[in-house]
NUTORDO-341697 format. One record per residue: y negated, x, z of N, C-alpha, C in turn. Coordinates in steps of 0.05 Angstrom, whole numbers, plus 5000, padded with zeros to 4 digits. Atoms other than C-alpha are relative to their C-alpha. Layout:
! NUTORDO-341697
YXZYXZYXZ/...
END
This chain:
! NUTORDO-341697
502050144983844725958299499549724989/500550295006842325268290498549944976/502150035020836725428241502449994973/498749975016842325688206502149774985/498250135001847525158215498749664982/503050305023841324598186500450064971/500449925041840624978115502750034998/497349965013848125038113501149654987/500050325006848124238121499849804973/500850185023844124068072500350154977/498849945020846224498024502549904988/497250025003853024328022500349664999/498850325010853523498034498249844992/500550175030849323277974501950044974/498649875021854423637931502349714989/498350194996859523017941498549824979/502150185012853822557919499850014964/500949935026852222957853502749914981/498150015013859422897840500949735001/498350345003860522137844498049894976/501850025022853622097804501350024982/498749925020857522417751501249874989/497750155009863122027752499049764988/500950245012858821427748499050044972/501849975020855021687694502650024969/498449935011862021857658501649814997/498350315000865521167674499549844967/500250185020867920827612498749675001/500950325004864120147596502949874980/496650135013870519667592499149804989/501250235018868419177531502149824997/498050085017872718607519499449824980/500350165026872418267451502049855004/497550204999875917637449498749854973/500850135030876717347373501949764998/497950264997879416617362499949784976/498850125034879516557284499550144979/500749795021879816917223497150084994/502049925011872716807208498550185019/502149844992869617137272501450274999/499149794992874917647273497550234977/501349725031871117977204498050055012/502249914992864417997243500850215025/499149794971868418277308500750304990/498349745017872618827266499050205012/501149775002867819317257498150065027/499549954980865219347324501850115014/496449894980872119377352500550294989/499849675019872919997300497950205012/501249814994867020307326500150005021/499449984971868220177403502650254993/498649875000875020427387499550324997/501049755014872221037357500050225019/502549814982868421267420501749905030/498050064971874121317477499050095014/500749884976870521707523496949785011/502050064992864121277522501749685006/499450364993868220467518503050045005/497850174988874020127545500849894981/499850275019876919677491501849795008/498650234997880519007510499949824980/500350195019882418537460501549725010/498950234999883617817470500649804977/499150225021887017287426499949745005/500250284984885616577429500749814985/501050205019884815947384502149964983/498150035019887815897315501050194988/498449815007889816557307502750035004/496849964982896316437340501549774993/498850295012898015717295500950154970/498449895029902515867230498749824985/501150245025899015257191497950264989/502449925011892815707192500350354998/499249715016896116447174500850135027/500049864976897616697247498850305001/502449805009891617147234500550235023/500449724987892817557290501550204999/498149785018897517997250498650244987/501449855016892118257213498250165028/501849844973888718457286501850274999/497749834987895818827303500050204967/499949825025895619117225497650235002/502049784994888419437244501150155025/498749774974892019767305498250005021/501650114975888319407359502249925021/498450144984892519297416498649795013/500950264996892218597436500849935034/500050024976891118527512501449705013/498550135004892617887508499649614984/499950125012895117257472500249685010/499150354982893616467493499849844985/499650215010895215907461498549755009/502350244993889615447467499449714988/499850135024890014987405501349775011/498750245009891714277420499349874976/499550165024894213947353499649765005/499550195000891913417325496549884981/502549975013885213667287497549684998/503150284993880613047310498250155036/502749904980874713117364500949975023/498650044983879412937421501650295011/498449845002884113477405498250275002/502549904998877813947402499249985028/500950064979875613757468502450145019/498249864980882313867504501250364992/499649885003883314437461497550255025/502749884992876314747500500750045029/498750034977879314457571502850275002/497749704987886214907567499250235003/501749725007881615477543499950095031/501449984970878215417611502450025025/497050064979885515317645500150254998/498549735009888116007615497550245005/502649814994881716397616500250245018/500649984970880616587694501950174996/497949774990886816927703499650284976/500549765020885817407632497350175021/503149884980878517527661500250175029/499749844972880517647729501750284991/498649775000885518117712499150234981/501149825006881118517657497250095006/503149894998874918527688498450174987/502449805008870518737641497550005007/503050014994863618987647498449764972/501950185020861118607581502449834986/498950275016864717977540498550004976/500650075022863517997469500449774986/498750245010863617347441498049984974/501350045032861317147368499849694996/500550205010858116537339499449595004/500350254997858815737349502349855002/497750275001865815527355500649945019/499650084981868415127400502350115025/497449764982873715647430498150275021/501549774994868216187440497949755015/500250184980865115567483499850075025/498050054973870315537526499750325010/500849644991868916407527498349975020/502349914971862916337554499049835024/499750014966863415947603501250025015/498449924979869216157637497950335005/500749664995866116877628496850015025/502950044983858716637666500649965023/499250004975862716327713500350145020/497749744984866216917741498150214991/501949875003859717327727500450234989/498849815024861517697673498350044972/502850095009855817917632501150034966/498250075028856817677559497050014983/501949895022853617937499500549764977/499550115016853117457449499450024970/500649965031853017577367500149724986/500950175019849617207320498749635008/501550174992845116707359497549954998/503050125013838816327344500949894971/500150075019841616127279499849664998/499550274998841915417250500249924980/498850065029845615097206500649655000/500450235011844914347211502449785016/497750094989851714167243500349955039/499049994969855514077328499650294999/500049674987855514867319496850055001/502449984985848114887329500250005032/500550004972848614527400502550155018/497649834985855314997413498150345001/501049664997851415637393497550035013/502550054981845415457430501150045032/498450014968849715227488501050365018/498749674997852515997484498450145006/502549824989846216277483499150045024/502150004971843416027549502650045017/498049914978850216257581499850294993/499149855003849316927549497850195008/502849774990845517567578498950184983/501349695023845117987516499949854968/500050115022844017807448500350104977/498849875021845818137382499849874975/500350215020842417767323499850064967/498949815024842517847249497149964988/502350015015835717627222496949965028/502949934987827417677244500049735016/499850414992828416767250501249995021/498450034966833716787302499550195014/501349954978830517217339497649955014/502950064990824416877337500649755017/499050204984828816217357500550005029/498549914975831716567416497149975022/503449934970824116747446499949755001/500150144988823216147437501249735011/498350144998828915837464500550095037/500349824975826116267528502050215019/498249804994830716777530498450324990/502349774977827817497559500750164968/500649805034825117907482501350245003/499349734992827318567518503349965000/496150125008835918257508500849924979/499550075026834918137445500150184980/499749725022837318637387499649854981/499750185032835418447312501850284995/498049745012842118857292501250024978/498750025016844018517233502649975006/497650084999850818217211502050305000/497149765009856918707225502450004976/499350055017860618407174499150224971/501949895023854718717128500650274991/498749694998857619467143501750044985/497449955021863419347105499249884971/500350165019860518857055499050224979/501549825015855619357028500950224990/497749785019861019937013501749854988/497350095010866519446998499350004965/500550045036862619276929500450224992/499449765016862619946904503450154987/497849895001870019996907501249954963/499050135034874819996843502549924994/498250105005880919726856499949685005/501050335000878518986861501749944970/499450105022881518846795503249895010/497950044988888418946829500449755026/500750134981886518486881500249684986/500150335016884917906830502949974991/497450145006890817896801502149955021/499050094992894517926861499949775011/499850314990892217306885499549814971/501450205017890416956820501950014975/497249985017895517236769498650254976/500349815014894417756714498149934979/502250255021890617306662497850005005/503349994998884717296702498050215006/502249725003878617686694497450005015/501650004985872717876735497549784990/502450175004867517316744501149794978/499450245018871916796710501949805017/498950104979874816556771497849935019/502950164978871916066824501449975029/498850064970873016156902499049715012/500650344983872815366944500550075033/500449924964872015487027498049665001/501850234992870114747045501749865034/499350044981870214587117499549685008/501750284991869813877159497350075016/502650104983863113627184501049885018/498550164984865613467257498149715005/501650154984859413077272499349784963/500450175012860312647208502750124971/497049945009867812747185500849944965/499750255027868812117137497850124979/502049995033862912357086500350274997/499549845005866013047097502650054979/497750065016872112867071499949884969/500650145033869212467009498850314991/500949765024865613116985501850165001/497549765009871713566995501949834974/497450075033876613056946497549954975/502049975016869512896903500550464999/500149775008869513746900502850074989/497549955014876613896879500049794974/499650155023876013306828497650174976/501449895024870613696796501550304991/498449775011874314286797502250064984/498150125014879614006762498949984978/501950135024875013776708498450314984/501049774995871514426713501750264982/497949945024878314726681500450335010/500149704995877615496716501750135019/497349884982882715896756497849955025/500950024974880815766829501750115014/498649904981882916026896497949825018/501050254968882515416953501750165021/499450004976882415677016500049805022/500150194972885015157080497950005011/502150034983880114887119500250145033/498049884975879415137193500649775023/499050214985881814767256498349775002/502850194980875814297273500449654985/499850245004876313627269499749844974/500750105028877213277204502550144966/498449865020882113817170502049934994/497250115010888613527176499449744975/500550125018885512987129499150084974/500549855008882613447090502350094976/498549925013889013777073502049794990/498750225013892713127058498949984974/501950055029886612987006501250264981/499349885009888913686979503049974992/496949985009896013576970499849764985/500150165019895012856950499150004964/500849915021891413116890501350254987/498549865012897213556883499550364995/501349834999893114176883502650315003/498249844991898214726912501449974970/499349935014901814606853499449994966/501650075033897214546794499250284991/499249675004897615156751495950084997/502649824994889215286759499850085029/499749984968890315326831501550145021/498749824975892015786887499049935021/499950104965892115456962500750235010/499149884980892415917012498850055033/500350074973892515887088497150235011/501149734999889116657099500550244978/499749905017886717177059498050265017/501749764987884917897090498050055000/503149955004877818067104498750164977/499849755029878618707051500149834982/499250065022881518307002498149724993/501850264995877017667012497050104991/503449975013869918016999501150064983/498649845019873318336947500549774973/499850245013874917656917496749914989/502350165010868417346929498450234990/501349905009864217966909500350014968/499350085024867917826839500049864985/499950245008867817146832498449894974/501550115024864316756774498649805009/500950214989862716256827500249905029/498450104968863816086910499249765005/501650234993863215346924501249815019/499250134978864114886985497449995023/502350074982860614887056500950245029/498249764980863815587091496150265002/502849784995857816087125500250224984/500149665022860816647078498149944974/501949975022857716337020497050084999/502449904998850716317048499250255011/500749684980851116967086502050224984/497849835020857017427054499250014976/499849985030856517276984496950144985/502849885009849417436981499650284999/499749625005851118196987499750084979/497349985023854718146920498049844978/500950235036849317626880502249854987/498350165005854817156877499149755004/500950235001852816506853501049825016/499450164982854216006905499249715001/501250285004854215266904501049855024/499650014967853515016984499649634990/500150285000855514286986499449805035/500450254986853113767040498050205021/501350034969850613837111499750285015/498649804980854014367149498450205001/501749724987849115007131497349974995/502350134997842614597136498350135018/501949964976837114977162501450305003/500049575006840515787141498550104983/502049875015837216257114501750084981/498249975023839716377038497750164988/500449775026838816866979498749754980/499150145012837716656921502049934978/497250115014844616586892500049695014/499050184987845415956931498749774990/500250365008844515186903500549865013/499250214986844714696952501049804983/498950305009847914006930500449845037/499850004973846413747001501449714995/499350324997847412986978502250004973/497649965021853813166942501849705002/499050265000855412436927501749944978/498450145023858812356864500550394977/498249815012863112826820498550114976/500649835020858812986760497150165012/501849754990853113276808501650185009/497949714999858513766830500550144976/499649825022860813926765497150114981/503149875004853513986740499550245008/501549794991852214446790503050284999/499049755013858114886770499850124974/500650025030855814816694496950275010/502049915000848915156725500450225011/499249894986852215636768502650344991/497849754995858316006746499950224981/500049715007858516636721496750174996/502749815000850916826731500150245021/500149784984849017406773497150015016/502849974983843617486827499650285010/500449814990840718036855500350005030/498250024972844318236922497649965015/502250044973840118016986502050125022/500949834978839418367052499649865018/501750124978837117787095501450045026/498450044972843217817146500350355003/500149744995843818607150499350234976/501249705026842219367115503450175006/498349884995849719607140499650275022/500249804983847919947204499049785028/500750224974848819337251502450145025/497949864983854919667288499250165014/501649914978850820247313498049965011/500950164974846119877339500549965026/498350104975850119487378501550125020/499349794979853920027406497650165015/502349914972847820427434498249675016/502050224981844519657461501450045017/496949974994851919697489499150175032/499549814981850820337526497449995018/502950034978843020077557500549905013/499650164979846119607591499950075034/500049934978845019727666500849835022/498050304989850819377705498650125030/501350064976847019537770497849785005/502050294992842119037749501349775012/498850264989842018297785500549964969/498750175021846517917740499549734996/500950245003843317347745497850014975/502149905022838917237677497449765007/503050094998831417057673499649914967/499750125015829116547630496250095001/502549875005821916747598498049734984/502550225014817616047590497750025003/501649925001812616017570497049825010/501950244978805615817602498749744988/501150325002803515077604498249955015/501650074983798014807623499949795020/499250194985798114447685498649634993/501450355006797813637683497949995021/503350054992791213337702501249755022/500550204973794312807750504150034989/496350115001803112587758498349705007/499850274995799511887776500649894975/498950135016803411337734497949824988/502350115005796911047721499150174973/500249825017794311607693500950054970/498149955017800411717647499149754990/500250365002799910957627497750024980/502150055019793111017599499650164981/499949835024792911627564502549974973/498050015019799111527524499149774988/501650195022795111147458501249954972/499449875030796810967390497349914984/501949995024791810927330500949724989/499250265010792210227308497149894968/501450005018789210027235500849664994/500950225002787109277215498449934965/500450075036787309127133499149714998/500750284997783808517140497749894965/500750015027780508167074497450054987/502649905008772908337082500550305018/501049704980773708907149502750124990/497649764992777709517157499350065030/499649954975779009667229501350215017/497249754980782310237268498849945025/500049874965783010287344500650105017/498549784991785510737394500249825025/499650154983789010327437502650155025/498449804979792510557502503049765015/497250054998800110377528498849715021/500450254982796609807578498349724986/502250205027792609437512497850005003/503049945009786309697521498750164985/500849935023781809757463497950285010/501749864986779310417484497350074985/501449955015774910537421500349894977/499450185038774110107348498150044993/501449815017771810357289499749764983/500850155030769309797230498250034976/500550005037768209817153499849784989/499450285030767909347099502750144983/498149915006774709437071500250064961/501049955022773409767001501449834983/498250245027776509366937501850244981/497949865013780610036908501850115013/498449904978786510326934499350315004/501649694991784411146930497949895022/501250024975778010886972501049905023/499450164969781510457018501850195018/497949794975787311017039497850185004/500949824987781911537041497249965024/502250094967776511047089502850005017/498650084977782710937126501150325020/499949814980784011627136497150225008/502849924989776811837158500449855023/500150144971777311307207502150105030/497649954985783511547232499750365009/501149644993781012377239498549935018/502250024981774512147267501349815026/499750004977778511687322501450175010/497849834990783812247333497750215017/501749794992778212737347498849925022/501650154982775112237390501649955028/497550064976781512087436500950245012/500049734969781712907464497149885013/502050004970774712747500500449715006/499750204977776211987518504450055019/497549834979783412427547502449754991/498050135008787511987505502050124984/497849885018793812227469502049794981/499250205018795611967411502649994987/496749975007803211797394499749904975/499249995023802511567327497549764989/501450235016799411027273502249694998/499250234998800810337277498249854978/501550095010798709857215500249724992/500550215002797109187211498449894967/501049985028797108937132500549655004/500350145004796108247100502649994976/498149935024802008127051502950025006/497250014991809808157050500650325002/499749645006811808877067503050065020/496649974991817809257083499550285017/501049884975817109557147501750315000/498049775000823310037142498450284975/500749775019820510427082496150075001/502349945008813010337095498249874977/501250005030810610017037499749594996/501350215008806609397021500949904969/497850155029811708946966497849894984/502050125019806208396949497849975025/502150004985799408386970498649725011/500950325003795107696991498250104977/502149955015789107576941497849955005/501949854984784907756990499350324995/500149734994785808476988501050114968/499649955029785508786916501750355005/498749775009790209366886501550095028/497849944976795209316949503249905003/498449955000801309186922502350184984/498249795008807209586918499350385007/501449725000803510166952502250125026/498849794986806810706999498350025017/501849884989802110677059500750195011/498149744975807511127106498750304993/499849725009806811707067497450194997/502449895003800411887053498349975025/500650054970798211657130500950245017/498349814983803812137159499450275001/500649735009802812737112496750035012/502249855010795512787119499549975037/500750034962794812547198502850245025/498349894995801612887211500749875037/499550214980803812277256501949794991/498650285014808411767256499149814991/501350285004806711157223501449774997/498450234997809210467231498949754976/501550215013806909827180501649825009/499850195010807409137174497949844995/500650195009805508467165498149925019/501250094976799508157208500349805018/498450164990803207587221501850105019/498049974987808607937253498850245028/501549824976804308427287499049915027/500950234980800807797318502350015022/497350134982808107657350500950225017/500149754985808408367372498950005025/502249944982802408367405500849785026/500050204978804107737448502850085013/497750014985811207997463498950225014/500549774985808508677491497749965017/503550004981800808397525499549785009/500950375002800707667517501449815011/498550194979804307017536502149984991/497849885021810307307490501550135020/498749754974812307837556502149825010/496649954986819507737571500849724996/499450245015819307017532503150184984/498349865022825907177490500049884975/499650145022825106637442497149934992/502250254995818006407417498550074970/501449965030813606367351496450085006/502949915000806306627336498249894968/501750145026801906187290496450144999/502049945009795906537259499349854991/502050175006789906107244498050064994/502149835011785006507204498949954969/500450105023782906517134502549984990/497650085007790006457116502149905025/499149994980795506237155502950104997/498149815001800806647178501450035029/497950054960805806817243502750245003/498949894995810907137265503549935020/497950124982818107037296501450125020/498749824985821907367357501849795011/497850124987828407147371501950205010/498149844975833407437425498550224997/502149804995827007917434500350164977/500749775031827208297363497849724983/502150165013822108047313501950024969/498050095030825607727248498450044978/501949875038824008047167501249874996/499650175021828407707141501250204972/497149745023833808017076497150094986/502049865020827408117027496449995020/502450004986821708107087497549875002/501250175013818907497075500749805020/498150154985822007167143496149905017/502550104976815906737183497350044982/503550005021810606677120500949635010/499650274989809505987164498649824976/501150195014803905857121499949854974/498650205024808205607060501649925004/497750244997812105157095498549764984/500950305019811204487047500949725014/500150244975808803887089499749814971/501550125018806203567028502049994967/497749835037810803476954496749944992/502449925015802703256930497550115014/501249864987798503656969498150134988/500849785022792804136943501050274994/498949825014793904746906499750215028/499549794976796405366953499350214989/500549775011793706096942502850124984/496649925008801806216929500449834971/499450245026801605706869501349835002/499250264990804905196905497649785008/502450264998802004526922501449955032/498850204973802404166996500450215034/499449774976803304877039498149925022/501850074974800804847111497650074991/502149845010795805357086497049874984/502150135016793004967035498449735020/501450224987790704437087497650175023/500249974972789804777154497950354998/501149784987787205527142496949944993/503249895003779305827137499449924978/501250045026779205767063500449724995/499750195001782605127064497349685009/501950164999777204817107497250084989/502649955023771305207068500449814984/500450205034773504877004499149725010/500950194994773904207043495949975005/501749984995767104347071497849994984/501649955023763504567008500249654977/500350265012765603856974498549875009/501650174985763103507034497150034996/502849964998756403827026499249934976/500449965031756303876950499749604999/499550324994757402996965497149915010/502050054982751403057012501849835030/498550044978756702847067500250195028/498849844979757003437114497450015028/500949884981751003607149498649725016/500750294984748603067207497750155009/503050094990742203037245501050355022/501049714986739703767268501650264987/498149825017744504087222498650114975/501549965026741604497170502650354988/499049735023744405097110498250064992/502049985022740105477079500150144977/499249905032740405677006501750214999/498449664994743306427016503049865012/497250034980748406127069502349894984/497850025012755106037054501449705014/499350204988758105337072503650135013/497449894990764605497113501749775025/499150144978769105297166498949855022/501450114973764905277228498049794990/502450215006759504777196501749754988/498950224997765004277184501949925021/499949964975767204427257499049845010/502750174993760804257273498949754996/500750235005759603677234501849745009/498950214986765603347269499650055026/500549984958763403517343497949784993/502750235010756903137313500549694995/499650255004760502497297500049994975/499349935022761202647226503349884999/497650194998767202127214501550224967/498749955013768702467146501550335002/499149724988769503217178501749985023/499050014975773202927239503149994982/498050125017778202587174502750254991/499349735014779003347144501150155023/497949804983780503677211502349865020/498450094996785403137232502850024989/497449975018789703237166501050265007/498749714995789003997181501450015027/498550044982791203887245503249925003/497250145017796903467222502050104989/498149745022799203947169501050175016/498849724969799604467224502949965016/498450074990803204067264503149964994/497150015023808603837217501350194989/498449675006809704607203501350005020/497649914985811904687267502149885011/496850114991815904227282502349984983/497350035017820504327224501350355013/498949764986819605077257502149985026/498049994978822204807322502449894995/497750104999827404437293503150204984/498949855020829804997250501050325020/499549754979830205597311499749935021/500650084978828205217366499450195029/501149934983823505637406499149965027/500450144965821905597482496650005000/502750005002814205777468498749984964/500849965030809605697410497150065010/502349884992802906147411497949954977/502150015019796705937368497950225002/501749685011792706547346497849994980/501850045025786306617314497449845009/503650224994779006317307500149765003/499350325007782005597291501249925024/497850064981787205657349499349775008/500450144975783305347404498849644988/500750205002781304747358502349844984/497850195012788504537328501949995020/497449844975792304727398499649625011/498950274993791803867414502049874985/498750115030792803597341503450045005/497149874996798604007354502249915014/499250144984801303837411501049704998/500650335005799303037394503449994984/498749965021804003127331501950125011/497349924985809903437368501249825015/499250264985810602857416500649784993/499650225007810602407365501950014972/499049805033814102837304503850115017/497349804990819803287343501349825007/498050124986826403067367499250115034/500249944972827002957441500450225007/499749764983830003607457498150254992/501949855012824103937420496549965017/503250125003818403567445498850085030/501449834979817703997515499250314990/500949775005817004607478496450045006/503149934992810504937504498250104977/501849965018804605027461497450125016/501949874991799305507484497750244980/501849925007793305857459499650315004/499649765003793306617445497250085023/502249964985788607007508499350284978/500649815016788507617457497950014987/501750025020782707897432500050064970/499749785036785008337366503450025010/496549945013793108067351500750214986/498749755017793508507294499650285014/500749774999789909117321502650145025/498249954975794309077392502649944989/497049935003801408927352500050254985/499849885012800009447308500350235017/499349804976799409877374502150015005/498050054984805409577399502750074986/497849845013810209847341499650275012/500549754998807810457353501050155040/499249964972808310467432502849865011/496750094990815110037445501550264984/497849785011818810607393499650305020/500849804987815211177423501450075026/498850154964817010887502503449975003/496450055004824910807474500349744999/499050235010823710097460501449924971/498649985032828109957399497649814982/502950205020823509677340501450034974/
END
């Protein structure tokens, strides 16, 4: 009947169903490992050994790529075919010619040859290992063609191009497989999804950690080293090129063989690997005869077995190869890591950097400190149980998921406006003002407004003066979150010759006590944890007018300070000129005068000595001390200080002998610059300062009647600036910040 013919239905065609379930559930995961040089093959191995292992649960595919398949460098993939891996298959990717060119196209054919392997093994996962530039070219053919790729040993960082290759790898890769707690912390936050990330430890580590215990290592040394030598009296060398700085890779590899020579101990030099820089490399090795010098054994490849086996024995491992900082540390094998290349790994401590391996007796030093000690083995890269790991992460995988991967950033708080305005004003720097009675800080914003200034009396020791300066500089930092300013760094405006590159105030004026030869950078940076910029206030002046003032998009023009000293600044073809010892635009000891009065500098005749603040004090104080100065309604009174402005004053008054004194200073001024214009010949000249607005004729006068004709249109104008120093001292700080070069 029908009732009947219903329950027969559904009994019977889900059965089909259960049985494809099955199958799925029973389908091999087809892995392919593709290895493309001796060194990742030793991390791949044991993987491959344990895939192999487990035929009912994986697939195994093996691919060959790189320099495994070049005879210079051992045609390593012998030793694949010796472990009894069948090799799916073999491409020749390697254009010769070991420079960054050859590198590049070697990456391109990769990508040529690729596609068709891929297409035709479709695997479910792509194993790829590490930072080179072959395993690159892996993963992105493999992302391409949506092929989900596991990647081992990412988040690390070692200082070198394989950073931005193993990075690059990462954000193409869907799974991750890392060896320490750091690169996995890199990865999160490198916003890649925490739940794809295994801390599995190095695979390598599996074998490392039994291999020591073995006991035929003795047989091992002598086969490569000769019968003579004895454990821990031999020194392994693994020194690779720095692609991203070749030439100073190359000086510490013939600087490291020359010490090893000297050094006097049986060695085993292993070839460098393909990467740009090696073919020179190995010239430096032969040139130095090496291959046949009886402490020395060259060799191209040396089996993964027989290689820990070496270095777990050694007396010493030294060069710039990842085994030393990661491998050898199994073993407490003293290790001496030269230059750049593993900058920024995590090490044991067997390991000695010599990062600035510049000269041959710090190498041999650091093998004098080094060889034949013993460390206690580290753990940091694995415990020997990274393999099963990775095989069960292996089997979570769920290839029904979307294959598309999710990137896990993290939350930001939204901006308070996108208007360019906005942006404009908040972006501030911290600007400081070493002036000879104040101290000054201000928080000045990217359009030159003084948004907030802070003044002191500028103490007379240096401990108080750096620590008012950094009070001032906390209390405005704290101040610039509620006026919604953000502060890009310190900017400082000093009195004195200083050397801008290092920070540091050479000689001081004698104005400002216990300020030379001081380090302001350092103690500014550390304690504010900000960039900091110095110089001169002269030159800051010239800053300030090229970035706010009547300096903007001038390319040529000078900046004369007119203060209690005098001082300036130079900008030619738009950079601002130091000068070889930083001493370029001290205007105010140009010598107008061979008998002149005495200069704060110990010269006689300087502009200075005529024309600045103190110059006309002193004048002023004679005049009065004469009974010459003060005219009708003019009064001082006992306390007061006789100064500039009261012999100002006494020539607006008709005071013939104060009109005499600011004529010469005028004069003197003048005669500075026109030896200035004749000497760089500027298109503008900017007077700056309290004095400006009363020598900016004199000036002028004395140019028209002083300069050569093709000098004597140069423009002369009057600074609108209120605070030169405080606003150039901004203006280091904001042109570098902005990508203006400084």
């Amino acid at each position: 009947n029908a009732g009947s013919l219903i329950r027969h239905k559904i009994k019977c065609f889900p059965q089909p169903k259960m049985e494809q379930s099955e199958k799925r559930l029973k389908k091999q995961l087809r892995v392919c490992v593709a290895t493309c040089n001796r060194a990742d093959y030793s991390k791949l191995a044991p993987i491959m050994f344990g895939i192999k292992s487990h035929p009912e649960i994986f697939d195994l595919e093996v691919v060959v790529l790189g320099s495994h398949l070049i005879d210079d460098y051992g045609n390593t993939f012998r030793m694949i075919e010796q472990d009894e891996f069948d090799i799916g298959s073999k491409l020749h990717t390697i254009v010769r010619g070991e420079d960054e060119a050859a590198m590049v196209e070697s990456v391109g054919l990769a990508l040529v040859k690729l596609p068709d392997v891929l297409q035709r093994l479709a695997p479910d996962i792509l194993l790829v290992h590490g930072d080179r530039f072959d395993a690159l070219a892996l993963a992105t053919a493999a992302a391409l063609m949506n092929i989900r790729i596991l990647h081992l040993e990412g988040g690390e960082v070692s200082g070198t191009i394989d950073d931005s290759i193993r990075h690059a790898i990462s954000k193409l890769a869907h799974y991750h497989a890392v060896c320490t707690r750091s690169a996995e912390r890199h990865l999160i936050s490198m916003c890649e999804d925490h739940s794809r990330i295994l801390l599995a430890g190095c695979p390598s580590y599996d074998k490392l950690l039994s291999a020591h215990q073995r006991d035929y290592y003795i047989d091992i040394i002598k086969s490569w080293l000769g019968d003579a030598v004895k454990e821990q009296d031999y020194i392994v060398a693994l020194q690779h090129p720095v692609t991203t700085d070749i030439k100073n890779s190359i000086k510490i590899y013939e600087l490291m063989l020359d010490a090893l020579i000297s050094f006097n101990k049986k060695t085993l030099v292993l070839f460098p690997n393909i990467d740009a820089g090696s073919k020179e490399m190995v010239r430096v090795m032969r040139r130095k005869g090496i291959e046949q010098h009886p402490n020395f054994r060259a060799v191209k490849h040396v089996p993964f077995d027989q290689f820990i086996q070496l270095v777990a024995h050694a007396g010493c491992m030294i060069g710039n190869s990842s085994c030393g900082v990661r491998e050898a540390g199994a073993f407490g094998t003293p290790v001496i890591n030269l230059g750049t290349r593993q900058t920024g790994r995590e090490t044991g401590e067997n390991v000695l950097h010599v990062r600035d391996a510049d000269t041959h007796n710090k190498i041999y030093h650091a093998l004098e400190l080094q060889f034949g000690k013993r460390y206690p083995c580290s753990k940091i890269y694995g415990d020997g149980n990274a393999v099963q790991r990775i095989l069960k992460f292996m089997q979570t995988i769920d290839l029904s998921e979307p294959l598309q991967k999710k990137f896990c950033f993290p939350s930001v708080k939204e901006c308070i406006s996108q208007d360019i305005d906005h942006i404009l004003e908040t972006q501030s720097a911290l600007a400081v003002d070493l002036g000879g009675t104040n101290l000054r800080v201000a928080i000045i914003s990217m359009k030159g407004k003084v948004v907030k200034k802070y003044i002191q009396l500028n103490p007379k020791t240096f401990e108080e003066r750096i620590e008012l300066i950094l009070t001032m500089c906390k209390q405005a930092m704290a101040d610039a979150v509620h006026l919604n300013c953000r502060i890009l760094g310190v900017g400082v405006s000093t009195g004195g010759r200083v050397n801008p590159q290092d920070g540091i105030v050479l000689h001081s004026t004698k104005l400002i006590n216990e300020w030379s030869s001081v380090d302001i950078r350092t103690p500014l940076s550390s304690a504010l944890h900000l960039p900091v910029w110095v110089d001169n206030d002269g030159n800051c002046a010239a800053l300030a007018e090229r970035k706010f003032g009547h300096g903007k998009g001038i390319e040529n023009f000078v900046t004369i300070i007119t203060g209690t000293g005098i001082g300036g600044g130079i900008i030619q073809h738009n950079e601002l000129i130091h000068g070889s010892t930083f001493c370029a635009a001290e205007l105010g000891h140009i010598v107008v005068s061979l008998e002149g009065p005495e200069c704060m500098c110990g010269s006689h005749g300087c502009i200075e000595a005529y024309s600045s603040g103190l110059a006309l004090q002193r004048e002023a104080k004679r005049l009065h001390d004469e009974d010459l100065l003060l005219m009708e309604g003019m009064t001082v009174n006992n306390k007061e200080q006789v100064n500039a402005i009261h012999l100002i004053d006494a020539a607006c008054l008709g005071n013939s002998k104060a009109e005499s004194v600011l004529h010469t200073a005028g004069t003197a001024l003048g005669l500075g610059i026109v030896n200035i214009l004749h000497m760089i010949n500027p298109s503008l000249v900017i007077l700056s300062g309290v004095l400006a607005a009363h020598y900016e004729n004199p000036v002028r006068q004395v140019i028209s009647q002083r300069a050569l004709l093709s000098a004597q249109d140069t423009k002369v104008m009057v600074s609108e600036l209120e605070d030169p120093a405080l606003l150039g001292a901004a203006s280091m700080v904001l042109d570098y910040t902005t990508r203006r070069t400084y």
